[in-house]
Backbone bond lengths (Angstrom), bond angles and torsions (degrees), N, CA, C in turn:
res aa  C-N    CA-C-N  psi(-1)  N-CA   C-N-CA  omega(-1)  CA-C   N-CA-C  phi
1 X - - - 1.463 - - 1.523 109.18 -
2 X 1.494 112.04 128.84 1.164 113.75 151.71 1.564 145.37 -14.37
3 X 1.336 137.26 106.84 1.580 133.89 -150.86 1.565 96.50 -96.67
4 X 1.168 145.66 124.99 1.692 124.16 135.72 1.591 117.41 -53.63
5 X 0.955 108.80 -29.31 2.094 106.73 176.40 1.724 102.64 -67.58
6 X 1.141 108.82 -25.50 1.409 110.85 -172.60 1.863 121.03 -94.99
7 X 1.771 90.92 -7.62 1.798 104.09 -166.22 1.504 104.05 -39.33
8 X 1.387 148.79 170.54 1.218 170.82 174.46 1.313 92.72 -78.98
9 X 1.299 129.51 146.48 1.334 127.08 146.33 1.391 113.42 -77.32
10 X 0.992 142.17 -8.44 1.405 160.61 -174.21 1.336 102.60 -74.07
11 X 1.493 129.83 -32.76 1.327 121.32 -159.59 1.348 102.79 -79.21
12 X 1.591 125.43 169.07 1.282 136.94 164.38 1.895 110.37 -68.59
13 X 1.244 102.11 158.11 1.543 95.38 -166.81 1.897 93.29 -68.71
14 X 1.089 113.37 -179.66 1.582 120.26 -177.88 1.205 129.69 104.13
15 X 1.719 119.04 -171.73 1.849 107.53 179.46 1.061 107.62 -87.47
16 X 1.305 152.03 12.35 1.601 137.50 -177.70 1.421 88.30 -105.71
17 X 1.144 138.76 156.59 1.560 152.21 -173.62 1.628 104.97 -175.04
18 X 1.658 117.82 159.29 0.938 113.92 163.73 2.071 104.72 -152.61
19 X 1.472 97.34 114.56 1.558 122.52 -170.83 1.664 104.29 -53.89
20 X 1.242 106.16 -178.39 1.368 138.39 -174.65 1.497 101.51 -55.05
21 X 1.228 139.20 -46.59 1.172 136.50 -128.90 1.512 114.38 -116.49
22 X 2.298 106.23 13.22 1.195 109.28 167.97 1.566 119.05 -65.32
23 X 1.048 120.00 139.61 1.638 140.65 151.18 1.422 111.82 -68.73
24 X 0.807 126.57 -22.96 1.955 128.53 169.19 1.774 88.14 58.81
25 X 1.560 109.80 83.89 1.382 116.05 -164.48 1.866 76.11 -129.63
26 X 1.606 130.96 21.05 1.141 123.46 -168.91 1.706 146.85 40.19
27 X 1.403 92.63 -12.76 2.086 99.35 -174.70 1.541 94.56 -43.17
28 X 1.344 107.82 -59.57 1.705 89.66 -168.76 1.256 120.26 -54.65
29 X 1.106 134.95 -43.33 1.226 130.82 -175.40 1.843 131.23 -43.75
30 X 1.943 82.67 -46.42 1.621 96.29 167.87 1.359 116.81 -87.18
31 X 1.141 136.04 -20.34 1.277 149.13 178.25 2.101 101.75 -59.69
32 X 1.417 80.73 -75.78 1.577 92.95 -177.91 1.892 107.74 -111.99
33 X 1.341 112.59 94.04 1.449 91.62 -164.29 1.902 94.33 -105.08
34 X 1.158 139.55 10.93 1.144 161.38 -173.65 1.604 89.48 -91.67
35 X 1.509 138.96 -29.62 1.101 133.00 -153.20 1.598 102.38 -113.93
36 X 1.922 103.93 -76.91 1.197 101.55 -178.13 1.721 114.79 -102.87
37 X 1.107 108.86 164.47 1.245 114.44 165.83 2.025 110.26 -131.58
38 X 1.193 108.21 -169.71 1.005 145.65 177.91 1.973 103.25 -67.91
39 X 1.405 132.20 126.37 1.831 107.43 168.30 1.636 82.62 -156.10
40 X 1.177 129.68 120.02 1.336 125.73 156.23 1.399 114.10 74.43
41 X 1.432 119.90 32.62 1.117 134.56 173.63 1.693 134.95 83.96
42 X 1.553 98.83 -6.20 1.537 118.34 154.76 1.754 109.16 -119.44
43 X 1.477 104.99 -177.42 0.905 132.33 168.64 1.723 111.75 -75.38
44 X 1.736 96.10 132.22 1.571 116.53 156.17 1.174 141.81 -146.78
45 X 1.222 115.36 -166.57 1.951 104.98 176.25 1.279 114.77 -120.85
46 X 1.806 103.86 102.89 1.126 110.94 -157.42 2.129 100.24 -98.55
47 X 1.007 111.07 10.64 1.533 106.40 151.73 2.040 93.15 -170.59
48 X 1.730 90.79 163.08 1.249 100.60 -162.83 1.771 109.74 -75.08
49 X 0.924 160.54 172.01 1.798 146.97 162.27 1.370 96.46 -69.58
50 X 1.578 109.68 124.88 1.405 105.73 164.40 1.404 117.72 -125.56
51 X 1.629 107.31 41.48 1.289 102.17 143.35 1.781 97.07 -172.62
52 X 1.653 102.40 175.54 1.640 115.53 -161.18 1.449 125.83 -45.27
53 X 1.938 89.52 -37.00 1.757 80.70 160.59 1.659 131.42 -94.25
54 X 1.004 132.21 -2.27 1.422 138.57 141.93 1.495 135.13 -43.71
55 X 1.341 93.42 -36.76 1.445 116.62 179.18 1.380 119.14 -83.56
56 X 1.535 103.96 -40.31 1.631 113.47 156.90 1.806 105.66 -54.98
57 X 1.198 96.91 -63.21 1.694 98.71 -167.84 1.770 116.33 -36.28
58 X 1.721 105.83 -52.08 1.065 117.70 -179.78 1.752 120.75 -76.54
59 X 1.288 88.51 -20.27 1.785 86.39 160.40 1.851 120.17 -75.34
60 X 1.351 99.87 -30.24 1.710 111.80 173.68 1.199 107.29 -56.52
61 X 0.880 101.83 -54.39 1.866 123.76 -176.62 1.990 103.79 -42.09
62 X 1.384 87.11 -77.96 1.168 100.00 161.23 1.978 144.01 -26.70
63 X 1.410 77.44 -42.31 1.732 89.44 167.59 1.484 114.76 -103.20
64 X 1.570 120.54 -12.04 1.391 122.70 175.32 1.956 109.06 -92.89
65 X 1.544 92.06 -4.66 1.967 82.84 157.54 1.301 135.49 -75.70
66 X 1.475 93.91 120.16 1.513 102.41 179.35 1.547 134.77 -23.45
67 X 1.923 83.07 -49.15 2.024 97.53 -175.90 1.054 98.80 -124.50
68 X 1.423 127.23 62.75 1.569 124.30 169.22 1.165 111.65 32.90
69 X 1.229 144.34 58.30 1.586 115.81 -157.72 1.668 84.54 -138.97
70 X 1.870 128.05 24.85 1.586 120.59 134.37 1.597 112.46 -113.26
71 X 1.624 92.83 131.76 1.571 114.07 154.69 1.348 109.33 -88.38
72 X 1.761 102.12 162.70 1.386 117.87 -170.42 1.774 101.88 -167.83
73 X 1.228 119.93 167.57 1.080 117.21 -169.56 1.836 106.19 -109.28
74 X 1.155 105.01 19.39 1.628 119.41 -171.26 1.643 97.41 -70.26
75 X 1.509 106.64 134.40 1.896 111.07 175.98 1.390 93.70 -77.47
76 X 1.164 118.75 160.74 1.682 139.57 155.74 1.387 118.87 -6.75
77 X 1.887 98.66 -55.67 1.371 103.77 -150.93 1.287 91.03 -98.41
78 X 1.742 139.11 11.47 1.042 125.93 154.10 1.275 125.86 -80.65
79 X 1.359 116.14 -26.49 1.499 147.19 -166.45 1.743 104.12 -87.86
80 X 1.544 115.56 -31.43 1.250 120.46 168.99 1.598 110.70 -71.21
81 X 1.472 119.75 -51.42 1.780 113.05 174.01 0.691 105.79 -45.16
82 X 1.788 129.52 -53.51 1.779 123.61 -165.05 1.198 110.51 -48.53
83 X 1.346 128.65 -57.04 1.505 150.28 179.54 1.530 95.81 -15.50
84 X 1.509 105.88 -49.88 1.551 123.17 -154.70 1.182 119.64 -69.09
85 X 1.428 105.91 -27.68 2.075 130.23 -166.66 1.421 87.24 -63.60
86 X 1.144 119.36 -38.23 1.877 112.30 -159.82 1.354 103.81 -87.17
87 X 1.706 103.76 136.35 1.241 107.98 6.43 1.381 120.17 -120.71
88 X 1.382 116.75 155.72 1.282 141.52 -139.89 1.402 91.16 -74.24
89 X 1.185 135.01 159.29 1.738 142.08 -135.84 1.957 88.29 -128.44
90 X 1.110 127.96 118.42 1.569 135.22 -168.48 1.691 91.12 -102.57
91 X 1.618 96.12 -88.19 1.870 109.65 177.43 1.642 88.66 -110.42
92 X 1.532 103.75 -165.90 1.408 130.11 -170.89 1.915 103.08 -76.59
93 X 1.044 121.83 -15.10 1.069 143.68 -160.60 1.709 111.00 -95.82
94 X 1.673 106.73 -59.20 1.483 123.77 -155.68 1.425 119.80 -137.84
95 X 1.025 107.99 127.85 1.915 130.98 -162.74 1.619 102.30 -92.49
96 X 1.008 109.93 141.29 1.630 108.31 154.06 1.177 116.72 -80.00
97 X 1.427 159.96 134.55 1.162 152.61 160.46 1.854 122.17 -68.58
98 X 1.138 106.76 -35.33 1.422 116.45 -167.87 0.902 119.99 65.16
99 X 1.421 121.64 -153.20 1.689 148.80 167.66 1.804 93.54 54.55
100 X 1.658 117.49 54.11 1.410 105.86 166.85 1.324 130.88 -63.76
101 X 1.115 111.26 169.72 1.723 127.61 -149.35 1.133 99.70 -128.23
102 X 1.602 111.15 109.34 1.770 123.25 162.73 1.566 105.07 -31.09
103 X 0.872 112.80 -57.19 1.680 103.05 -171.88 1.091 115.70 -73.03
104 X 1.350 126.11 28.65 1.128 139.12 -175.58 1.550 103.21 -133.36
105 X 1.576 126.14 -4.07 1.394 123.50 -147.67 1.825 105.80 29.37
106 X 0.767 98.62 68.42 1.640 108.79 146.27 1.985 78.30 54.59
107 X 1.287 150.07 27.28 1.098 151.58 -172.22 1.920 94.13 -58.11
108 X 1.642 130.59 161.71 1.378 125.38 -172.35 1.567 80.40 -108.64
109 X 1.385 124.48 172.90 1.347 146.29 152.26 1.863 117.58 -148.98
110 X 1.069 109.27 137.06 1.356 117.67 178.01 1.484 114.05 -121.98
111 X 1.430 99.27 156.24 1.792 109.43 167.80 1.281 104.23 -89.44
112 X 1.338 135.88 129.81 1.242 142.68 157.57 1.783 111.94 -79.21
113 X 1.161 151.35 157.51 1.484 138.94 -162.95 1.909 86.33 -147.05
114 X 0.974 121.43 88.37 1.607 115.57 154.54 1.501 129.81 -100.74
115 X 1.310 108.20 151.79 1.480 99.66 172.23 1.666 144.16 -24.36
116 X 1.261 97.45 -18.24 1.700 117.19 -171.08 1.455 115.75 -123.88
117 X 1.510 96.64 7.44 1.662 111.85 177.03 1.650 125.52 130.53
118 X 0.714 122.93 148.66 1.576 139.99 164.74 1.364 110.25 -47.35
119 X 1.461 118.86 111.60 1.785 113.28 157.12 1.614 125.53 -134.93
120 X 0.657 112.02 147.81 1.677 137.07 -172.29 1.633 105.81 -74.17
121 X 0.961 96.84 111.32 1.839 106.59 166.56 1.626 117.43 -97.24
122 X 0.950 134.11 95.22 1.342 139.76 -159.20 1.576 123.04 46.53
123 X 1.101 132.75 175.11 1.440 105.90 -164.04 1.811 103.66 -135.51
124 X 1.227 87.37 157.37 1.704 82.68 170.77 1.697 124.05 -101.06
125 X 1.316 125.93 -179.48 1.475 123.63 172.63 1.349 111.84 -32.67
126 X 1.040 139.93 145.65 1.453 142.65 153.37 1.286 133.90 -53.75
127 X 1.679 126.41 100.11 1.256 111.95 -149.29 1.630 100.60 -145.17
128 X 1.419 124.01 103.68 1.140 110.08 171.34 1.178 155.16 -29.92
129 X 1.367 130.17 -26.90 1.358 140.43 172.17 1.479 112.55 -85.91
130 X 1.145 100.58 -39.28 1.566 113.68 169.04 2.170 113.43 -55.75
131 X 1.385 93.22 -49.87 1.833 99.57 168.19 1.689 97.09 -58.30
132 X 0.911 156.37 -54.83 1.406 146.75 -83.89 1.978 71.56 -133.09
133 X 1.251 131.71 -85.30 1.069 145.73 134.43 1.838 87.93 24.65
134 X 1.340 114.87 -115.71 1.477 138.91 -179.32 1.736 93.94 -8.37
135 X 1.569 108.89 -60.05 1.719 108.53 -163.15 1.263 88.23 -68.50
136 X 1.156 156.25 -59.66 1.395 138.89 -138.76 1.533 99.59 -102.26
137 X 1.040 108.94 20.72 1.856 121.56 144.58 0.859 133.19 -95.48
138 X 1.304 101.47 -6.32 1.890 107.24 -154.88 1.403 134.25 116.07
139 X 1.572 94.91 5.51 1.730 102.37 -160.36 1.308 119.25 32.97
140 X 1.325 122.75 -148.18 1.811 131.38 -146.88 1.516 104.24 -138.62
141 X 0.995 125.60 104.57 1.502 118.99 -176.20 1.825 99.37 -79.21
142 X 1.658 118.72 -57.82 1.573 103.06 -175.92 1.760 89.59 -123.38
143 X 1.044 99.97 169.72 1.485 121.20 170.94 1.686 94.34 -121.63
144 X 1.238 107.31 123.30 1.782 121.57 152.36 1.177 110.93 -100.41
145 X 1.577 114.74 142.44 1.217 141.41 -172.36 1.219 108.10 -112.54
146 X 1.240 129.67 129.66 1.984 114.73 -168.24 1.395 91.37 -96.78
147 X 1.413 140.42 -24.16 1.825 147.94 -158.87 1.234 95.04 161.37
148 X 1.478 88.43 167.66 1.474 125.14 -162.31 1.543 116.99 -76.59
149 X 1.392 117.32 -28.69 1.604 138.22 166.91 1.827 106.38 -44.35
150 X 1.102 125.48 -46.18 1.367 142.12 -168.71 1.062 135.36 -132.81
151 X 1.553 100.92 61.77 1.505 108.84 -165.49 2.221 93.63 -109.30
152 X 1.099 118.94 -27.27 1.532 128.04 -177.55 1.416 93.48 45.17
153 X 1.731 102.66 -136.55 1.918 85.65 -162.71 1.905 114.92 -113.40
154 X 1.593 78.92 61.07 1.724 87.87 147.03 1.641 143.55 -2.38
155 X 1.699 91.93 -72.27 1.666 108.34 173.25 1.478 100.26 -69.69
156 X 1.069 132.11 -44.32 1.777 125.91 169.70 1.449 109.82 -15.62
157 X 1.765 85.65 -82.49 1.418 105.14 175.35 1.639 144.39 -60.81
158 X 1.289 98.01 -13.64 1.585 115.23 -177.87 1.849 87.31 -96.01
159 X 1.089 116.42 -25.36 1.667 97.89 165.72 1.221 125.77 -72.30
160 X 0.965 103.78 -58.39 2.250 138.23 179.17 1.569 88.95 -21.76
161 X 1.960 98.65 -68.25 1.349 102.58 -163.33 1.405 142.10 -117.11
162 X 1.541 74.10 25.32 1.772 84.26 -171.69 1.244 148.15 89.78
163 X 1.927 105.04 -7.36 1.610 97.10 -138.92 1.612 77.62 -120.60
164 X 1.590 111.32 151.51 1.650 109.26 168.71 0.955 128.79 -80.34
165 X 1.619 118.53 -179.68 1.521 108.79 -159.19 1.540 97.48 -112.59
166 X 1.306 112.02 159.30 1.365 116.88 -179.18 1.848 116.27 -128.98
167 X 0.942 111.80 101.55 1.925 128.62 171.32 1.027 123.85 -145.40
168 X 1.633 114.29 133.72 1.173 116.22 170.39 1.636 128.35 -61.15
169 X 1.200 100.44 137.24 1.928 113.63 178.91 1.101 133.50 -50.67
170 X 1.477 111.74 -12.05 1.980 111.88 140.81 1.353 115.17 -85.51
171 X 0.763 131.39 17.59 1.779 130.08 156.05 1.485 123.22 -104.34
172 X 1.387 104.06 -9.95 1.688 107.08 172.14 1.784 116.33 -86.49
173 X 0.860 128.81 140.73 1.791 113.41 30.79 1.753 92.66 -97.50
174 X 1.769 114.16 164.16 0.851 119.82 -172.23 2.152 96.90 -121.10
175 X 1.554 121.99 132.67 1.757 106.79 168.94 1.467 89.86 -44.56
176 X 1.987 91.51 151.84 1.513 91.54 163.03 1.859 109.59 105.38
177 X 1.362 105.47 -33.16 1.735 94.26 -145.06 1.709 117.02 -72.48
178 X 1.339 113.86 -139.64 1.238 126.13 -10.09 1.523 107.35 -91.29
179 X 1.177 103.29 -158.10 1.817 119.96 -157.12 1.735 90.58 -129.96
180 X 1.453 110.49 124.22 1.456 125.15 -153.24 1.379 109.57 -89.22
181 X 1.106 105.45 -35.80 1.617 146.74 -162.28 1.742 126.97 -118.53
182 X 1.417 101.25 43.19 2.006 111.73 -168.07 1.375 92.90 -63.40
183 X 1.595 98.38 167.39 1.690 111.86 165.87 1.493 103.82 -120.49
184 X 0.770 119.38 163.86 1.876 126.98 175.60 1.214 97.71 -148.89
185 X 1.594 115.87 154.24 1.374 156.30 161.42 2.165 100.10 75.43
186 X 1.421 98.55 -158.60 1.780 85.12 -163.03 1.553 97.77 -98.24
187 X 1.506 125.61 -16.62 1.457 140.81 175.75 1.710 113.90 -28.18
188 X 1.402 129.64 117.03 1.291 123.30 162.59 1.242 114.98 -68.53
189 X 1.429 105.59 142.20 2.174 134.16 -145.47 1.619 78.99 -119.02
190 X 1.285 127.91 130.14 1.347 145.18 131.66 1.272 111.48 -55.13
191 X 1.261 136.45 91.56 1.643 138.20 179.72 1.545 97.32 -84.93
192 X 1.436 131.45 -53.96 1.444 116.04 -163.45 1.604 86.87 -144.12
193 X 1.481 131.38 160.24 1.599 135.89 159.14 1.242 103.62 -15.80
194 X 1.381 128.08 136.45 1.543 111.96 176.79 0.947 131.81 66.19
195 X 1.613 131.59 -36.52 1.801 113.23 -178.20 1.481 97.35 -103.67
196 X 1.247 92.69 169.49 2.132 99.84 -161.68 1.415 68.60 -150.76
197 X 1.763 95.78 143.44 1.847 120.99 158.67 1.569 94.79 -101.58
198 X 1.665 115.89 134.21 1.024 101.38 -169.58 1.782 86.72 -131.78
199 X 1.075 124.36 122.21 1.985 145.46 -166.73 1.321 83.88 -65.80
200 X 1.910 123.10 119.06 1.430 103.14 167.08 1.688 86.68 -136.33
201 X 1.484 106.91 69.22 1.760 116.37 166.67 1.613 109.13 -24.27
202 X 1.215 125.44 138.94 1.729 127.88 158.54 1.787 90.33 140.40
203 X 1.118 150.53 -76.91 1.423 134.72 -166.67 1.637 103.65 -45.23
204 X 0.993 115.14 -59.01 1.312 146.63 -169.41 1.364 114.40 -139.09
205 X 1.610 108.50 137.75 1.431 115.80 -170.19 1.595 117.78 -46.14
206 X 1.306 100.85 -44.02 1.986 113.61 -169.94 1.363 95.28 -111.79
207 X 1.778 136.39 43.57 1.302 130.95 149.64 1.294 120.15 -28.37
208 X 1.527 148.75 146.09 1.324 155.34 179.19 1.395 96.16 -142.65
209 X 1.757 110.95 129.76 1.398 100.91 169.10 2.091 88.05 -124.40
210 X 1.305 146.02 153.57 1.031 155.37 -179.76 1.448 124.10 -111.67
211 X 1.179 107.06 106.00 2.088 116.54 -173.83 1.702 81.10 -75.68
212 X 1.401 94.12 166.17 1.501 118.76 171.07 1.921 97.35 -156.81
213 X 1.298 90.53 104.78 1.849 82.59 168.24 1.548 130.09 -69.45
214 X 1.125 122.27 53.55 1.439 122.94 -174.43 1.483 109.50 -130.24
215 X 1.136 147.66 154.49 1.365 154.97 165.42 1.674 107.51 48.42
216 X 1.299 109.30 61.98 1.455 131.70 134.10 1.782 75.52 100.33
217 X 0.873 135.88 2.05 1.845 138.93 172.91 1.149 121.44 112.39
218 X 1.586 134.96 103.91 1.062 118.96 179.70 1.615 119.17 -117.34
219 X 1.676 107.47 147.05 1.119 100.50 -165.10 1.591 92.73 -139.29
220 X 1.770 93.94 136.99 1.978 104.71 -166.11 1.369 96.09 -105.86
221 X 1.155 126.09 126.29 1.361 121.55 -140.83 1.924 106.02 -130.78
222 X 1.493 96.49 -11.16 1.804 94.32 170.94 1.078 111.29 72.23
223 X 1.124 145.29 -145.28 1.420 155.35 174.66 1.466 111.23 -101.37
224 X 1.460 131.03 12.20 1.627 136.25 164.35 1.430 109.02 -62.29
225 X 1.320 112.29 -51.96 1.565 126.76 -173.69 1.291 133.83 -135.61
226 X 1.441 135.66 133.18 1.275 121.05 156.22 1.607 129.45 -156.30
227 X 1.231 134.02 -165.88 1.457 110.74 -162.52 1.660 96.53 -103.21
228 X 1.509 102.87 149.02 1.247 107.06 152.38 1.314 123.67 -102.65
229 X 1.398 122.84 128.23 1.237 127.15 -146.62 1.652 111.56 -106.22
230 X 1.394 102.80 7.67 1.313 112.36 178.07 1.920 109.76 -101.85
231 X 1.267 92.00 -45.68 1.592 97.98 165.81 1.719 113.52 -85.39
232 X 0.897 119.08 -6.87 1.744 124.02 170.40 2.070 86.75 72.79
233 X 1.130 130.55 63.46 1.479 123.52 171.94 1.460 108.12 -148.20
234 X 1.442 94.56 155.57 1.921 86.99 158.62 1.403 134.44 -66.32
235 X 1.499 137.92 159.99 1.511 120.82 -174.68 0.968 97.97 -144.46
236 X 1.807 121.37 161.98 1.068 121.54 153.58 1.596 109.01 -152.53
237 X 1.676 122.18 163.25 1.127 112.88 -167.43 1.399 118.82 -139.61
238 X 1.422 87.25 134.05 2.156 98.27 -161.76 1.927 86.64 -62.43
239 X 0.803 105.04 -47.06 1.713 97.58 -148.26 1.376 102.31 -60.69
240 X 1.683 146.51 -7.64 1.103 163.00 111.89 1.441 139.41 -26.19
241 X 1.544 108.31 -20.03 1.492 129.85 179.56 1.390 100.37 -79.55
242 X 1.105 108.88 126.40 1.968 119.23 -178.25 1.521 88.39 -109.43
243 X 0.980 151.58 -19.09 1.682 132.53 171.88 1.200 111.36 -140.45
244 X 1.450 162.58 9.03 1.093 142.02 -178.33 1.397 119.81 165.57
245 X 1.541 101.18 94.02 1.476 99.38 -166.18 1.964 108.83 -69.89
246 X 1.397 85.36 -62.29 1.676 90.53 171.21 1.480 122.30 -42.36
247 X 1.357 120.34 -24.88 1.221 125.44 173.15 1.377 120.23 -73.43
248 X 1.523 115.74 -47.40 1.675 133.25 167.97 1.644 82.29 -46.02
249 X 1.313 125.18 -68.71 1.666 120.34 -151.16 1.981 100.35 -36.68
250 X 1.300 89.24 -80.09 1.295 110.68 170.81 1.645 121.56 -14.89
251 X 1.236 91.09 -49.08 2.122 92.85 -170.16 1.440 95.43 -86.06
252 X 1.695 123.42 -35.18 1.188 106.11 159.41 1.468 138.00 -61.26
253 X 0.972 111.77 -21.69 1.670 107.68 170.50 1.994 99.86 -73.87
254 X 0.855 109.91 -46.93 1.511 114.83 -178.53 2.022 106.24 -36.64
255 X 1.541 103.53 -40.46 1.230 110.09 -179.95 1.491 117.53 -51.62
256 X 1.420 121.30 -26.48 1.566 139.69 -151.50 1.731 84.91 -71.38
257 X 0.958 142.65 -36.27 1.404 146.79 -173.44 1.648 117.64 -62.04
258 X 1.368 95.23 -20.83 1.404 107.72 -167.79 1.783 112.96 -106.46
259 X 1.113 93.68 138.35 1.552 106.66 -169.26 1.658 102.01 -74.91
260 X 1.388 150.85 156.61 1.213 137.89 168.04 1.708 100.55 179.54
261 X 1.410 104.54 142.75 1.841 109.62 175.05 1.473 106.63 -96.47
262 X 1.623 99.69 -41.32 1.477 113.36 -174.42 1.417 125.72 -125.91
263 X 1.463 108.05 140.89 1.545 114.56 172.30 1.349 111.24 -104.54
264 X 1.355 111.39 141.23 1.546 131.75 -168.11 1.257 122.04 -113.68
265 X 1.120 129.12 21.74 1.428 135.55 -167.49 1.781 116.85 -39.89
266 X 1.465 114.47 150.94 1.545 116.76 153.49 1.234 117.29 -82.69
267 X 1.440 132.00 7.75 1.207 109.81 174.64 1.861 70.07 -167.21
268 X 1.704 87.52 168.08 1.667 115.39 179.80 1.940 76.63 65.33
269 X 2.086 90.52 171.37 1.232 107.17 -179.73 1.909 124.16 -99.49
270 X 1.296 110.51 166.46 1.468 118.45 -154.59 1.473 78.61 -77.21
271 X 1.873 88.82 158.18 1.328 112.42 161.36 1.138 136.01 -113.44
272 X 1.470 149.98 -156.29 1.511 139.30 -169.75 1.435 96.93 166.44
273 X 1.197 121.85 119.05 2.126 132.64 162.50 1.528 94.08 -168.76
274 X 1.355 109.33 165.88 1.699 125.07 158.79 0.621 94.51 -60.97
275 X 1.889 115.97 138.74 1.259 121.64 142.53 1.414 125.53 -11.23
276 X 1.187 123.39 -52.60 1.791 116.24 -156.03 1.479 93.66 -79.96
277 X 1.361 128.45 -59.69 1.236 132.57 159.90 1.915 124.53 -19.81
278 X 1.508 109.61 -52.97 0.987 129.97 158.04 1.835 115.85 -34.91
279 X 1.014 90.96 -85.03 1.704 109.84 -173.26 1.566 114.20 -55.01
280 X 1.581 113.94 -34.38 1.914 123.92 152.47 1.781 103.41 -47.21
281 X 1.033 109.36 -66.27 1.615 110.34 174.09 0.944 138.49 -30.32
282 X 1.573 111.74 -53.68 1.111 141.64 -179.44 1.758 107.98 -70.10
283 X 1.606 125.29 -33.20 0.981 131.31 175.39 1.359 114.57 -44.49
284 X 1.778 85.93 -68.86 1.448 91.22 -164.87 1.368 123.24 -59.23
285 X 1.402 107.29 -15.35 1.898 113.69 179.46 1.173 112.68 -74.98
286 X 1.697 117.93 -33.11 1.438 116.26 171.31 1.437 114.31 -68.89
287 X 1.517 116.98 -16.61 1.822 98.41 172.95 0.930 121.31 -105.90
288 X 2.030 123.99 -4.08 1.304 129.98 157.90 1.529 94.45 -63.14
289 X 1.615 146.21 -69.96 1.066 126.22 178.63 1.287 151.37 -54.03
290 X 1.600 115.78 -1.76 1.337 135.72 155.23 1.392 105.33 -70.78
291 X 1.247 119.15 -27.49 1.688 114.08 -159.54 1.499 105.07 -96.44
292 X 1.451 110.24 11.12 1.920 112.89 -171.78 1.848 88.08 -89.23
């Protein structure tokens, strides 16, 4: 929980604050970026919400921090509706889940909802209301795992709800496991109508990034890829690669094959272009990243 002995001096005067004990893992920022920003190398609250939907936003925010580390002056039973928003509506297709997990660095995960069932793209903290929620959706038929870096509590959830786990077999063993459902070699796996596991080696040896053919293409991309939202492009970052930069290059060009509107990342921020637009983008990042 949030400290007032600990508030930032950074914050704006008022009840939203955010203490000592940010990781600058960004959710707030994209969550509520009207609220906090970036000041001295963490996260703060650089104006107060001044009005109902801001205040919602920054309460989301708030409950999707990793390390509790925003206070607010919200009662229970305001903080209990929020609970409820999740998960938060992306496309027609895909939810945010929230409530990220330090051991996840604040990593994002979403429910995807397809015709043949509900699945989980990396997962968040373990949180009862949030399970309870999921079943009276439909529960979770698979959980995908994009790597081994951001798995948080998995076995929680692969109990809660039943559903198996899905990673490729250079990322095991994973705390927690095992994983019911491995992938092997670099070949895209048809997991359900439409979704493909697609092997994109270089963050991590057994990287997985996941197409979903629905709403102009979506692809959940883990820590391989994500947009920078200041240059409007895709990104990715060597100094983040734990095994293989040239290799990341590589599986990213492999991506160019693939149709997609949107990128979904667990970490860095989401993206959005046409396909054709998309895949120009994507070029040029694969030959800025050949050229590192």
């Amino acid at each position: 929980m949030a400290q007032q002995a600990r508030r930032r001096p950074q914050n704006a005067e008022g009840a939203f604050f955010v203490d000592d004990s940010c990781i600058d893992c960004d959710t707030c920022r994209w969550m509520a970026p009207e609220v906090f920003a970036r000041i001295g190398g963490h996260s703060a609250v650089v104006r107060q919400p001044g009005s109902p939907g801001r205040r919602r936003a920054a309460l989301q925010a708030q409950l999707a921090c990793p390390t509790a580390s925003i206070g607010s002056d919200a009662p229970a039973r305001e903080a209990r509706q929020a609970v409820d928003d999740f998960p938060l509506p992306v496309t027609a297709s895909v939810g945010h889940l929230g409530f990220h997990s330090r051991d996840s660095f604040g990593g994002t995960s979403y429910l995807l909802r397809t015709p043949h069932g509900n699945v989980m793209v990396d997962c968040p903290r373990f949180l009862e209301p949030l399970a309870k929620r999921l079943e009276e959706a439909g529960g979770v038929r698979l959980m995908l795992l994009t790597h081994r870096d951001d798995v948080a509590d998995h076995d929680r959830w692969a109990r809660r709800l039943g559903c198996p786990r899905v990673l490729h077999e250079r990322d095991l063993p994973i705390p927690g496991g095992p994983v019911e459902q491995p992938i092997a070699g670099e070949a895209p796996v048809e997991l359900l109508p439409g979704l493909t596991a697609i092997p994109t080696p270089g963050h991590t040896a057994g990287h997985v990034c996941y197409h979903y053919a629905a709403d102009g293409g979506l692809l959940f991309t883990g820590d391989h890829l994500a947009w920078d939202t200041g240059l409007d492009q895709p990104e990715a970052w060597p100094d983040v690669c734990w095994f293989d930069w040239g290799e990341q290059a590589r599986s990213m060009e492999r991506l160019l094959a693939w149709e997609f509107a949107w990128i979904l990342p667990g970490h860095g921020r989401r993206g959005n272009a046409p396909p054709h637009e998309m895949r120009a983008r994507l070029r040029k990042l694969v030959a800025w990243m050949r050229a590192q």
